[in-house]
C-alpha positions as semicolon CSV with decimal commas, in nm:
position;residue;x (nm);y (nm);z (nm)
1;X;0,000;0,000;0,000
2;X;0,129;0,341;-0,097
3;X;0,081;0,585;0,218
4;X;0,035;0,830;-0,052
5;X;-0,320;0,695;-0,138
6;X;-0,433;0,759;0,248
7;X;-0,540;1,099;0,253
8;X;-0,724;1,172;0,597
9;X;-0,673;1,035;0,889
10;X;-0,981;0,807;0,876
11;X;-0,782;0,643;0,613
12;X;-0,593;0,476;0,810
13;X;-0,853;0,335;1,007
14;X;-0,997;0,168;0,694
15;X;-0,602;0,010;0,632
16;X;-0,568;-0,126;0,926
17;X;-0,913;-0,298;0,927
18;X;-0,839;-0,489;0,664
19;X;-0,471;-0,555;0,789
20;X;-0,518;-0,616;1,147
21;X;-0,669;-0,967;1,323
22;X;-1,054;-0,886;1,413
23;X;-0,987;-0,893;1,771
24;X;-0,686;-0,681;1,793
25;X;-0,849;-0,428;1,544
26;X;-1,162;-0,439;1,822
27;X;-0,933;-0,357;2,082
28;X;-0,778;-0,056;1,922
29;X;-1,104;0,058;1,756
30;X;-1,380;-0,037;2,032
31;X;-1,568;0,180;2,279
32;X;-1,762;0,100;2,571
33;X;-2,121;-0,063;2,607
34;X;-2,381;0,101;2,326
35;X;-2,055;0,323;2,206
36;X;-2,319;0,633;2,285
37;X;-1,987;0,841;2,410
38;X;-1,761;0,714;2,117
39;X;-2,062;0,859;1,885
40;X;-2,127;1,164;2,094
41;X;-1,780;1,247;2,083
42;X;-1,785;1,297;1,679
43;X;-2,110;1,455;1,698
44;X;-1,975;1,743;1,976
45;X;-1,802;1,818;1,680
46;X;-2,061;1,866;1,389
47;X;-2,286;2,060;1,644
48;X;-2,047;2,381;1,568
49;X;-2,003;2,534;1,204
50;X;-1,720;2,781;1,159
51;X;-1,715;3,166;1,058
52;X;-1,435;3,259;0,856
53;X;-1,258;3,583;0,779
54;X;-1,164;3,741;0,457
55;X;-0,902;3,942;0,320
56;X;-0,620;3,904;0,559
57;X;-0,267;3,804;0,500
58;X;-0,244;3,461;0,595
59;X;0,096;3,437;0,480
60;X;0,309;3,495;0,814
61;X;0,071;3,188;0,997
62;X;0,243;2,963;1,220
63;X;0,039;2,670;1,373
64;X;0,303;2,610;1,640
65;X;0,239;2,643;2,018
66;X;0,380;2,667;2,313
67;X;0,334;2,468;2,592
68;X;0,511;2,402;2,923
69;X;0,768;2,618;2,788
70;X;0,836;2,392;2,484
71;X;0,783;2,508;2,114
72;X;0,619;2,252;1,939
73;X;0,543;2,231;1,554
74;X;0,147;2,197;1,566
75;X;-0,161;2,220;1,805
76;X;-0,233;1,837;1,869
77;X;0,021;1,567;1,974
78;X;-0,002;1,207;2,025
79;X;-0,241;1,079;2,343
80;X;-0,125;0,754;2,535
81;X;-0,248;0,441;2,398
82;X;-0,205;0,121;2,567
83;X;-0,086;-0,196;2,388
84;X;0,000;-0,056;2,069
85;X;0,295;-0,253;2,037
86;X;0,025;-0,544;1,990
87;X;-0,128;-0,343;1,671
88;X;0,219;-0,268;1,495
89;X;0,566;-0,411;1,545
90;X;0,744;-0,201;1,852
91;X;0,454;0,040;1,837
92;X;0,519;0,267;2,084
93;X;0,864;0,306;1,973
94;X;0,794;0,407;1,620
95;X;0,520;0,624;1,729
96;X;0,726;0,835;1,997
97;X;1,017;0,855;1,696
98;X;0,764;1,009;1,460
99;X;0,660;1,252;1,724
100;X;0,992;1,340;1,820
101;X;1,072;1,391;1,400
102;X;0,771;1,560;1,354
103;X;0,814;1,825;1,695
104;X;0,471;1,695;1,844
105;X;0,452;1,604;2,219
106;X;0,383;1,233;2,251
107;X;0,291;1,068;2,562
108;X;0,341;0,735;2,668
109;X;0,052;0,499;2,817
110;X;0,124;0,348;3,150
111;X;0,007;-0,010;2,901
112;X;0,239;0,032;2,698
113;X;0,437;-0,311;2,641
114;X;0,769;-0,134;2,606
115;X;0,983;-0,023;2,848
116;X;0,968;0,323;2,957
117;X;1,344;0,370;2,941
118;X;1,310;0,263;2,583
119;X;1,080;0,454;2,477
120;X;1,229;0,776;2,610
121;X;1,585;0,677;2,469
122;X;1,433;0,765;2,121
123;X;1,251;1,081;2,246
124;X;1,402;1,239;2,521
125;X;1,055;1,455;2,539
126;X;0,795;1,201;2,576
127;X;0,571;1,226;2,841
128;X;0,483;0,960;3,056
129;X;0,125;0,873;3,203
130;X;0,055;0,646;3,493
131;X;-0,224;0,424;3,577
132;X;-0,136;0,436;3,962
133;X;-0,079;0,154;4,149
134;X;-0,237;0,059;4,457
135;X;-0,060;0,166;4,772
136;X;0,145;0,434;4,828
137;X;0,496;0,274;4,817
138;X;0,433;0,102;4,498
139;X;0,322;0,470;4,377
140;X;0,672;0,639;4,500
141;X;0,851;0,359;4,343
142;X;0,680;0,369;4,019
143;X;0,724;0,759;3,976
144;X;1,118;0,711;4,111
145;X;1,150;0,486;3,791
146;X;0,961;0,748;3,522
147;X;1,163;1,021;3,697
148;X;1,521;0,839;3,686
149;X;1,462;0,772;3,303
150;X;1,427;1,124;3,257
151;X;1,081;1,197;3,181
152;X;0,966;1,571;3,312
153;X;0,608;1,603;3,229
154;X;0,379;1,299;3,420
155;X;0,023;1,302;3,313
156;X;-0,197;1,105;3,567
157;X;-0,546;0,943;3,417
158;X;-0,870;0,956;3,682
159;X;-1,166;0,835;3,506
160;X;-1,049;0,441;3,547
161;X;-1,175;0,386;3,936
162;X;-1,313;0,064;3,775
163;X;-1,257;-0,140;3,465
164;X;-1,471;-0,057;3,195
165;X;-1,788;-0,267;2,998
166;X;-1,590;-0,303;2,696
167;X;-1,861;-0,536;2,510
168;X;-1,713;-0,475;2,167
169;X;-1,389;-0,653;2,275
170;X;-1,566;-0,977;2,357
171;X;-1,772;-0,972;2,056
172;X;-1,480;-0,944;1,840
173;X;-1,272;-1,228;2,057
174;X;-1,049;-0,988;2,219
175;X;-0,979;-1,013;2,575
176;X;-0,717;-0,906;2,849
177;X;-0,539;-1,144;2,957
178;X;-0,503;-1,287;2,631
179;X;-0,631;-1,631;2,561
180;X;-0,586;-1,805;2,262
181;X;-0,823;-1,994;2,066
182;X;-0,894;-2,153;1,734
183;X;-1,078;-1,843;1,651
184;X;-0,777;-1,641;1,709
185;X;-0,557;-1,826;1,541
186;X;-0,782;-1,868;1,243
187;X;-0,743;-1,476;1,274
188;X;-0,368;-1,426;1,252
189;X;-0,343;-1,709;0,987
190;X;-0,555;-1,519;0,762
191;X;-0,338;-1,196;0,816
192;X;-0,026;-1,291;0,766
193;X;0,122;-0,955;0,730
194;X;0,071;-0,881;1,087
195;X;0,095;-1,241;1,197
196;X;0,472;-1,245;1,074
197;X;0,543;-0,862;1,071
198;X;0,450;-0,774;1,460
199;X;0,363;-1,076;1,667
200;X;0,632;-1,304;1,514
201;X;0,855;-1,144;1,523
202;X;0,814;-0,977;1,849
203;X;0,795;-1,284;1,983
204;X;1,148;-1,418;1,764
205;X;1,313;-1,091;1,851
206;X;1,165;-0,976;2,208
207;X;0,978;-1,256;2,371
208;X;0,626;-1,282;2,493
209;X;0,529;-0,873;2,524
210;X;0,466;-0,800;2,903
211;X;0,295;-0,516;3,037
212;X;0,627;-0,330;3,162
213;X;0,532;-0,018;3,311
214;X;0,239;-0,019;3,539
215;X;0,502;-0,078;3,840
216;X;0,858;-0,053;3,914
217;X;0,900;-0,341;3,851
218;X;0,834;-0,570;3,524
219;X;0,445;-0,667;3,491
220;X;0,239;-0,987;3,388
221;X;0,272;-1,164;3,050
222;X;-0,032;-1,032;2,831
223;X;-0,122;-1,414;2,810
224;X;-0,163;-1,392;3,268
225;X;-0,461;-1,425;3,423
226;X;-0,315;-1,180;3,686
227;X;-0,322;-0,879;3,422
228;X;-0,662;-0,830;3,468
229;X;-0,597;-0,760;3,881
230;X;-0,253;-0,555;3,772
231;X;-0,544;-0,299;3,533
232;X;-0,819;-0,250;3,772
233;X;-0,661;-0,202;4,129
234;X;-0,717;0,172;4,121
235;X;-1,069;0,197;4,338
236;X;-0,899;0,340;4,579
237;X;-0,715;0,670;4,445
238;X;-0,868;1,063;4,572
239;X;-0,762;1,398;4,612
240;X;-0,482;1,277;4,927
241;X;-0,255;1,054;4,635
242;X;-0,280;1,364;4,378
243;X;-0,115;1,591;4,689
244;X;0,112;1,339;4,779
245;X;0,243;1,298;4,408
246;X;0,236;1,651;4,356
247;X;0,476;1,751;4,634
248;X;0,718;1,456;4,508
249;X;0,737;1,517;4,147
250;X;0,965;1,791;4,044
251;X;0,821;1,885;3,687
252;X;0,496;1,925;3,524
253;X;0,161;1,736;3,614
254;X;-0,157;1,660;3,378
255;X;-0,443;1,513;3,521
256;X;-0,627;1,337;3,217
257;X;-1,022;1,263;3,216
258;X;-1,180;1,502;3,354
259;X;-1,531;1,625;3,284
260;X;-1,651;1,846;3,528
261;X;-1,532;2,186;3,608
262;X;-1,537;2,166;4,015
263;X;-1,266;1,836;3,968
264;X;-1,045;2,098;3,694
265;X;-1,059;2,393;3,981
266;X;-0,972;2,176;4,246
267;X;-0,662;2,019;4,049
268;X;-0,546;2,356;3,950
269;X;-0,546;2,435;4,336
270;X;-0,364;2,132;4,448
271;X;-0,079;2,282;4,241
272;X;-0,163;2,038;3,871
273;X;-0,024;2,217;3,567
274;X;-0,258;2,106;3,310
275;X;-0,589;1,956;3,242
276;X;-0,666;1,736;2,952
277;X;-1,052;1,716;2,906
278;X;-1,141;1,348;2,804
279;X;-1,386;1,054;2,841
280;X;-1,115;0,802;2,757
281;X;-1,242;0,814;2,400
282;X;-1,584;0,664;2,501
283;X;-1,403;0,354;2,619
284;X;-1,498;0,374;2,987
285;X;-1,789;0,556;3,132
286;X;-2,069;0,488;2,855
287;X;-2,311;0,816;2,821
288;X;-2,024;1,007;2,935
289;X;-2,041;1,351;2,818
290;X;-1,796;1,442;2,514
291;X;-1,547;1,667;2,642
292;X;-1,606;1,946;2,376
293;X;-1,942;2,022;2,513
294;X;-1,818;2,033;2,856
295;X;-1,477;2,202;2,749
296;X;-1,594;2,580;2,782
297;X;-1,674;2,550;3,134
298;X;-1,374;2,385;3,211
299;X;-1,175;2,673;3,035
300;X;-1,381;2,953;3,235
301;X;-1,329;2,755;3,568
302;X;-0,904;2,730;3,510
303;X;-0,784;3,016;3,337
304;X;-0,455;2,961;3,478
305;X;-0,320;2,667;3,329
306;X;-0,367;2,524;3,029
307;X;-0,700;2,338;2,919
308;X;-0,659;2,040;2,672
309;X;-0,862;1,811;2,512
310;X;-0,897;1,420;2,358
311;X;-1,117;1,206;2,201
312;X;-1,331;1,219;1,837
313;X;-1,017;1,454;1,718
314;X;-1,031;1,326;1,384
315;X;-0,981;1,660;1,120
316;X;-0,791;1,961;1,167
317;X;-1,122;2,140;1,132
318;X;-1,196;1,946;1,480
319;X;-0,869;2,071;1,636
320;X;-0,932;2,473;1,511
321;X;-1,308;2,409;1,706
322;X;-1,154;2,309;1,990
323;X;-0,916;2,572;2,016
324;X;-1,212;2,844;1,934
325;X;-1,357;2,688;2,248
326;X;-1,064;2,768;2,455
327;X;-0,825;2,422;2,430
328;X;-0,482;2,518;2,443
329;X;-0,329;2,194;2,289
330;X;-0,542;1,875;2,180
331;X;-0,463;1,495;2,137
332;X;-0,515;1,233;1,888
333;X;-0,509;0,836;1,971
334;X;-0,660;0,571;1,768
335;X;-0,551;0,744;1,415
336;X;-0,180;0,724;1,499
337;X;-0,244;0,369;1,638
338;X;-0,352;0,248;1,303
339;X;-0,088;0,476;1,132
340;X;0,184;0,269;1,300
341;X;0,004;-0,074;1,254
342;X;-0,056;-0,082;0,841
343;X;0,283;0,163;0,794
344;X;0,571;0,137;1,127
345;X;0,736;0,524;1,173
346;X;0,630;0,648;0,804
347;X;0,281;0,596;0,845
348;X;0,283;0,795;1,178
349;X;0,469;1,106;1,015
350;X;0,225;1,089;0,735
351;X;-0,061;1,073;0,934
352;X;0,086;1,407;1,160
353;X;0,168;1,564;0,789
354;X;-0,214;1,528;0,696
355;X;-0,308;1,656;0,998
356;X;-0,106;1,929;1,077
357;X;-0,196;1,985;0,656
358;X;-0,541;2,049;0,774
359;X;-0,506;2,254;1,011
360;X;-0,249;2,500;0,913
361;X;-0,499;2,521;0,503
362;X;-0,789;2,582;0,762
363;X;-0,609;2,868;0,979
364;X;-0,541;3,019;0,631
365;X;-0,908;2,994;0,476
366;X;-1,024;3,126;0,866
367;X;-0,797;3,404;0,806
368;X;-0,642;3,345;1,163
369;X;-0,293;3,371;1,169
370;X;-0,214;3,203;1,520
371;X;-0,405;2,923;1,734
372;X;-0,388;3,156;2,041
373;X;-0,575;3,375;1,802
374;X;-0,923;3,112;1,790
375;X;-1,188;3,231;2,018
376;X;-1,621;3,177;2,016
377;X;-1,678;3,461;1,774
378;X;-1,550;3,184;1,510
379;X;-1,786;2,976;1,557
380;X;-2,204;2,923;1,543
381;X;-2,368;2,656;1,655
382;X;-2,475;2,418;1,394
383;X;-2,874;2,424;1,277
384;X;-2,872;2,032;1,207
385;X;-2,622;1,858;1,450
């Protein structure tokens, strides 16, 4: 497949449906319960149409931004995104390298199956997010490891107290821990691409993929029935861990999945550097509200520090609304997921180009020369959402 034939990000979706197994596809693609928050998600989008500007001289635009006092190349950057060396071959490897190419922030998933110390040996700028573990030395310990390796910037994600109703993955024979089956096998044997090209030869070259970086110490095998404990001990976390962690760790904090404006205030008072509005991209709290219709009152309750945004970022028309809403900085997960899987580093970089395409031909036909320069008055609210 020439990457030159996929043109939007969606694109890549359709590739790596036909190239991935049905169950790991599932995994990557699926949502939780009746996928009303997946859908809602797009459809926050489509409720807003945009006002342009004429006649200016859109020739001096720059789309970059800065953020945390780094200069970065676009508006969006790559959201964490567990197992995605299970989708493509190293995945979260060729991913941060693409980011790091391309001068977008990437941020690696606490599920990652890579080590964290690899990861930021490629790019010395990733980010690192945790899915906390469950008492408070295993917590220290954890953040001593992301913060030996180098990592500055530690984004915590709330809005996983329990494991989620992910029906879509059993449907589609997809399940953590991993069991095989006939039904999976029959799977990889009739995608051979992937079946040699990433499990293979992840297993020839790397052995069986653990889940390396939930703990200090090395996790399960994917294939253990204690993963599924290791994922969903986090019932316990409040407002006493995010202090705790905050007066530890020396650089920047995001909290991640937050919805309502009275959690955003109270994390900006505890001393957290950034919010990142998100429902988990509909894969966890099913009806959950999409976090561009909630994302206004989250800006107007912290205007001192910055206000981000995931899930349904699909266009760079969707990244200019969100900005004209008040985001700062937005994220983009599945796409770069199935970037990686049908084309390893060069599919990533073209899906950023096509993106960050998009949105620097849209700033252009706004007539806006800046993101910081997107506010309300360019938008209306759409007459048939």
């Amino acid at each position: 497949m020439s990457l030159h034939n996929l043109l939007c990000l969606d694109d890549f979706e359709d590739a790596a449906r036909r190239h991935l197994p049905l169950p790991v596809f599932g995994y990557v693609a699926g949502a939780a319960e009746t996928n009303q928050s997946f859908r809602a998600n797009r459809s926050a989008f489509q409720a807003w149409q945009l006002v342009p500007r004429v006649l200016v001289d859109i020739n001096p635009r720059d789309p970059g931004v800065t953020l945390f006092g780094r200069r970065y190349a676009t508006p969006f950057g790559v959201a964490p995104m567990g197992l995605a060396a299970l989708s493509a071959y190293r995945g979260d490897l060729v991913i941060a390298q693409a980011a790091r190419h391309e001068n977008i922030p990437f941020v690696l998933s606490g599920s990652s199956l890579i080590r964290l110390e690899e990861v930021i040996a490629v790019n010395p700028d990733a980010w690192f997010q945790a899915y906390l573990p469950g008492d408070d030395d295993s917590i220290f310990a954890l953040l001593e490891r992301v913060k030996a390796a180098g990592y500055k910037t530690l984004v915590i994600t709330l809005d996983t107290a329990a494991a989620a109703n992910r029906e879509s993955n059993l449907r589609v024979g997809f399940t953590i821990p991993v069991r095989p089956s006939v039904r999976l096998a029959w799977q990889g044997i009739t995608h051979p691409r992937w079946l040699f090209g990433t499990f293979l030869r992840t297993l020839a070259q790397h052995g069986m993929p653990h889940f390396e970086n939930s703990y200090a110490t090395r996790g399960a095998p994917i294939l253990s029935p204690n993963v599924e404990r290791t994922l969903s001990d986090r019932g316990h976390l409040n407002w006493r861990h995010l202090q705790m962690i905050r007066r530890y760790w020396p650089g920047d904090i995001v909290v991640k999945g937050v919805l309502d404006p009275r959690d955003a205030r109270r994390a900006a008072d505890e001393g957290i550097n950034g919010v990142i509005v998100s429902n988990h991209g509909g894969r966890q709290l099913d009806g959950a509200a999409a976090p561009l219709a909630v994302l206004p009152r989250i800006v107007e309750a912290c205007p001192d520090i910055p206000v981000m945004l995931d899930s349904g970022v699909r266009r760079g028309s969707d990244v200019i609304k969100a900005l004209a809403l008040g985001a700062r900085f937005v994220f983009v997960g599945r796409p770069f997921a199935f970037a990686a899987a049908v084309g390893g580093e060069p599919g990533v970089r073209r899906a950023i180009d096509l993106l960050r395409s998009e949105v620097s031909r849209n700033m252009a036909l706004m007539g806006v020369l800046r993101p910081e320069d997107f506010g309300p008055d360019h938008l209306i609210p759409s007459p048939h959402p």
